[in-house]
C-alpha positions as CSV (number, residue, x, y, z in Angstrom):
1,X,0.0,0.0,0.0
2,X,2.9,2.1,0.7
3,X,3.1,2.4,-3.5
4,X,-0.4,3.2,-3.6
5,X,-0.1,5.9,-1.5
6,X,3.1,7.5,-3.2
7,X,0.9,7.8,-6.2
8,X,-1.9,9.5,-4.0
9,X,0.2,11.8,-2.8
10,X,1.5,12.6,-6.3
11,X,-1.9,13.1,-7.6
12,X,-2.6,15.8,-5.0
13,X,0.3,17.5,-5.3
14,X,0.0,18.0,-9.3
15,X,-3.4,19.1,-9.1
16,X,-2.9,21.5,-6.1
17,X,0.9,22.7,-6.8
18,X,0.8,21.9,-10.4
19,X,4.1,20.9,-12.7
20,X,6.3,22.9,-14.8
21,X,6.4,22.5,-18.3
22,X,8.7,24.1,-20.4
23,X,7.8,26.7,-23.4
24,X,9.8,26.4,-26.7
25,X,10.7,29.2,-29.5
26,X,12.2,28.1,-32.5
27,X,13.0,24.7,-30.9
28,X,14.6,26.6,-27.6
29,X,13.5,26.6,-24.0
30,X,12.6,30.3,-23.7
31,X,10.7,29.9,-20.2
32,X,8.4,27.5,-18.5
33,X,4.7,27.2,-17.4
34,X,3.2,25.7,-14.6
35,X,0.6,23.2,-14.9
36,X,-2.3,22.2,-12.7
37,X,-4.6,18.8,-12.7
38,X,-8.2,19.4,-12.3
39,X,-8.9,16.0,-12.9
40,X,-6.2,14.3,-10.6
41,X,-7.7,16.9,-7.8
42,X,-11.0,16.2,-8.6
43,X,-10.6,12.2,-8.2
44,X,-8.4,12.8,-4.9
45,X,-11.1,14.4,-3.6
46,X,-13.9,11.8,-4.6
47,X,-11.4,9.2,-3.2
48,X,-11.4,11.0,0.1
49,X,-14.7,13.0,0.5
50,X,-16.8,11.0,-1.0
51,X,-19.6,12.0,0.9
52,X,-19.7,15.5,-0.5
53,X,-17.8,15.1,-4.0
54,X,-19.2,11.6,-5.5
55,X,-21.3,11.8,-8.9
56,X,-24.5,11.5,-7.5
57,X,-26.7,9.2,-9.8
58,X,-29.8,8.0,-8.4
59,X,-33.3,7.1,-10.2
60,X,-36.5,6.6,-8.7
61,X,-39.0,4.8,-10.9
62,X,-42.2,4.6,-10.4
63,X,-45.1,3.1,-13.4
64,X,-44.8,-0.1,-15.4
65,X,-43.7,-0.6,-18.7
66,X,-44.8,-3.0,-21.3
67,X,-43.3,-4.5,-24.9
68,X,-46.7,-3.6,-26.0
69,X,-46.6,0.1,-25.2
70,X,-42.8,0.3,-26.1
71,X,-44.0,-1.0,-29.6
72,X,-46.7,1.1,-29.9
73,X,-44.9,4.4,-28.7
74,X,-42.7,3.5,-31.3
75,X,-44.7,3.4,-34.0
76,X,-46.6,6.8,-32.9
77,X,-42.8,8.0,-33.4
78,X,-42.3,6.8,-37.2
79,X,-45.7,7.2,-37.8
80,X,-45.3,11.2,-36.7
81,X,-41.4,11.6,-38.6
82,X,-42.9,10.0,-41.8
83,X,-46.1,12.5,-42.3
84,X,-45.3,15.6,-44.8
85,X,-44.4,18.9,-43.4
């Protein structure tokens, strides 16, 4: 786990004190620019506040569905795409 943590720690650190990449003119370093994560940030804090930061995806269904309405509802469909404008 120790590795697993390293990598953690990595993640946090490039997406809150970002890396330096360099800038190139004419196939010279002329300067660099730091770099931030977002997304490496964004899953560190899923990982550890997932209470708060987890994509929330819940449905609540409530009704019944049949092949027969499906089938029908998809005729209506055709049936409304097909007639002249």
């Amino acid at each position: 786990m120790i590795g697993m943590e390293a990598l953690e720690d990595e993640a946090i650190r490039r997406g809150k004190d970002g890396i330096e990449e360099p800038v190139f003119y004419q196939g010279e370093v002329c300067g660099h620019v730091r770099k931030f994560s977002d997304v490496l940030l964004m899953f560190a804090l899923k990982a550890n506040r997932p209470e708060k930061f987890r994509d929330n995806a819940s449905f609540n269904l409530t009704g019944s569905l049949t092949l027969e309405g499906m089938v029908k509802e998809i005729a209506e469909r055709r049936n409304k795409a097909e007639e002249p404008k």
